[in-house]
C-alpha positions in Angstrom: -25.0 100.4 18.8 -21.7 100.0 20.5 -20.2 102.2 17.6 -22.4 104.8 18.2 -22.0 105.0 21.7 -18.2 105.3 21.2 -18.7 108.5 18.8 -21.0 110.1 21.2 -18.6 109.5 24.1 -15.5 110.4 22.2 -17.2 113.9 20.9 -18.4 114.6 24.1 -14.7 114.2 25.8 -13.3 116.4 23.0 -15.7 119.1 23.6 -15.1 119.0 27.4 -11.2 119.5 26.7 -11.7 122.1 23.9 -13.8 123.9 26.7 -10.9 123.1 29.7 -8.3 124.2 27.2 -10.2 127.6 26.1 -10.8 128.5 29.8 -7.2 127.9 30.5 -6.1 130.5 27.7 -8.2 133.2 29.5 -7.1 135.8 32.1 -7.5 135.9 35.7 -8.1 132.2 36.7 -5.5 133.1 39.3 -4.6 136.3 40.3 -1.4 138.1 38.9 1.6 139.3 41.0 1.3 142.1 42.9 3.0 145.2 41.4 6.1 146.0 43.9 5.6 149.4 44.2 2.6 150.4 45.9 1.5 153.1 43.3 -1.7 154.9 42.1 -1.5 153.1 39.0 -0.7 149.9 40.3 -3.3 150.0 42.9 -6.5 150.7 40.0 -4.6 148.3 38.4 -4.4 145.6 41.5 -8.3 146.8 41.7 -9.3 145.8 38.2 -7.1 142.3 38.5 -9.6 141.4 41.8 -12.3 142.1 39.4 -11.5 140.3 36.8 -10.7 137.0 39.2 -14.0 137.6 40.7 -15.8 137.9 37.5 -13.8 134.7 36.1 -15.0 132.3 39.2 -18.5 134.0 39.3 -19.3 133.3 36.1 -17.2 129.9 35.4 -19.4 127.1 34.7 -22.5 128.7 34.0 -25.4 126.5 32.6 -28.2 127.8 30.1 -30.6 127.1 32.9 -28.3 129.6 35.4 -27.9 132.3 32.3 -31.7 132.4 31.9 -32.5 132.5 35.6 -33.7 135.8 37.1 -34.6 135.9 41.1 -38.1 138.2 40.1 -39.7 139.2 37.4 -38.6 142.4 36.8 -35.1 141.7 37.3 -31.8 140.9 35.2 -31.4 136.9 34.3 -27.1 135.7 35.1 -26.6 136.7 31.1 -28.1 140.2 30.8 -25.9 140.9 34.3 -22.8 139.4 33.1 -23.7 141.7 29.6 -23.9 144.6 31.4 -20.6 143.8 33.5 -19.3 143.6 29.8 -20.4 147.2 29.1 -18.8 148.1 31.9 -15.2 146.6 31.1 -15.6 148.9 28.2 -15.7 152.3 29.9 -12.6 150.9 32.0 -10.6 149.9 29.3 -11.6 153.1 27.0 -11.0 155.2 29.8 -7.1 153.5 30.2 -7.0 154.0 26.0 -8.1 157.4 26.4 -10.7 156.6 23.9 -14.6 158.3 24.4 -17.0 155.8 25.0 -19.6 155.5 22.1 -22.7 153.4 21.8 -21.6 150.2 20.0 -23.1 147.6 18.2 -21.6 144.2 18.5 -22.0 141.0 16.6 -24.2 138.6 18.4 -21.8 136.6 20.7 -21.9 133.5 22.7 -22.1 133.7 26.4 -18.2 132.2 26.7 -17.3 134.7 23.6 -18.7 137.4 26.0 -17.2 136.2 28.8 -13.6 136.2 27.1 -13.8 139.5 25.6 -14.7 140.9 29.2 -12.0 139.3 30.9 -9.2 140.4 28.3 -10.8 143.7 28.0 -9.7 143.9 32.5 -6.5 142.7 31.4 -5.6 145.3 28.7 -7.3 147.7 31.7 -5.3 146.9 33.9 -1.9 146.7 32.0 -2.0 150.1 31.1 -3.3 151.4 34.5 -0.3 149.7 36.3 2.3 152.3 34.9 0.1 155.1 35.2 2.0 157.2 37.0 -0.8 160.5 36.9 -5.1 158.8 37.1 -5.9 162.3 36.3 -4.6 161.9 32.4 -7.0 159.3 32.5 -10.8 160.6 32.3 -13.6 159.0 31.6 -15.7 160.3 28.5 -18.9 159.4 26.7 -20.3 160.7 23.2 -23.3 163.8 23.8 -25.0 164.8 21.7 -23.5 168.1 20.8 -20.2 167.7 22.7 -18.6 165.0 24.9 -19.1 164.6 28.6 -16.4 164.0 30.6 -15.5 163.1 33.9 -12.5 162.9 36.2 -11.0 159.2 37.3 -12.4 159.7 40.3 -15.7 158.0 38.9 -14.2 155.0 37.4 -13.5 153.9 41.1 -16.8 154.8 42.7 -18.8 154.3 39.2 -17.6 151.2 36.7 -15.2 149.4 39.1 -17.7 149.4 41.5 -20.2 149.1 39.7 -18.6 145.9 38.3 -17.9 144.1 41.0 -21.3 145.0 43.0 -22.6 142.8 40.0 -20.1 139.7 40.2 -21.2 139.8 43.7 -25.1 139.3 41.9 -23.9 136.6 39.5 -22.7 134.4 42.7 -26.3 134.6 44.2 -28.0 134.4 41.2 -25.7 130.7 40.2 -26.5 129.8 43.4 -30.2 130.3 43.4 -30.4 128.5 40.1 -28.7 125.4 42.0 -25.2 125.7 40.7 -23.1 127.7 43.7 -19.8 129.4 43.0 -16.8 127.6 43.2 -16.1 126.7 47.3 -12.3 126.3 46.6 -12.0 130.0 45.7 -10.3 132.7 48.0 -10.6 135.7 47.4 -8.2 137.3 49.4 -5.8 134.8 48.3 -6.2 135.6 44.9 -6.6 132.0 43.8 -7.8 128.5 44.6 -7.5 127.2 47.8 -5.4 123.3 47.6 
């Protein structure tokens, strides 16, 4: 009985360290530097990093219970919300690649795969935004049906940046309407955890 206690216990400690040790590895559970040049590119940049810190902290810790919760009916549970902030870290990082955005069909993922692909997709994003020295080399562009649809940076800000972080601003009130509230020690304008 003891024995099997022990096993239980000792998988249980491995799996919370696995867990630490992989959340560790991903981007944004602190903000990075500032650039020191206050530059178009390093401000989009500077934009997608407060993103990306938001979206780490408003989605760290998430339960299956908060992933499946939904505050109606017709609305989005924490998971399909956090999906489609993953959609949207796509047309950042394609628009920073130059790349058109295409429909895509992924693999089925794990919420924490999902969660690490989105956060290192804002990281890539915001690498190659921060020596950007002209936004308007950097369109945004989606598949048509006969020909390609683009549109000028100006709608990355006001449409998938915003976008994005309108929704981490969701996730927070969803996590805490399922009963598990966003981290209290975070600051926001600090860019990090408060001591």
């Amino acid at each position: 009985m003891y024995f099997k206690n022990f096993i239980f216990i000792a998988i249980l400690l491995t799996s919370l360290v696995m867990t630490a040790q992989q959340d560790s590895q991903l981007p944004y559970a602190q903000i990075p530097e500032a650039p020191d040049a206050y530059t178009p590119g390093g401000l989009v940049s500077r934009m997608i990093d407060g993103l990306g810190f938001r979206y780490y902290w408003a989605t760290e810790g998430l339960r299956p219970e908060d992933l499946k919760y939904k505050a109606s009916p017709e609305g989005r549970t924490s998971e399909e919300t956090a999906d489609h902030i993953l959609g949207l870290s796509y047309v950042v990082l394609n628009s920073a690649l130059r790349q058109v955005n295409e429909p895509r069909e992924e693999e089925p993922m794990t919420f924490d795969q999902k969660r690490a692909l989105t956060l290192k997709n804002l990281e890539q994003a915001s690498r190659i935004f921060r020596s950007a020295e002209d936004l308007g080399e950097y369109p945004v562009v989606f598949k048509g049906k006969e020909s390609n649809v683009e549109y000028p940076f100006w709608n990355q800000v006001n449409g998938p940046i915003s976008d994005a972080l309108w929704h981490c601003g969701q996730l927070v009130l969803l996590r805490r309407a399922s009963g598990n509230p966003f981290n209290s020690k975070v600051s926001v304008f600090m860019g990090k955890l408060r001591e």
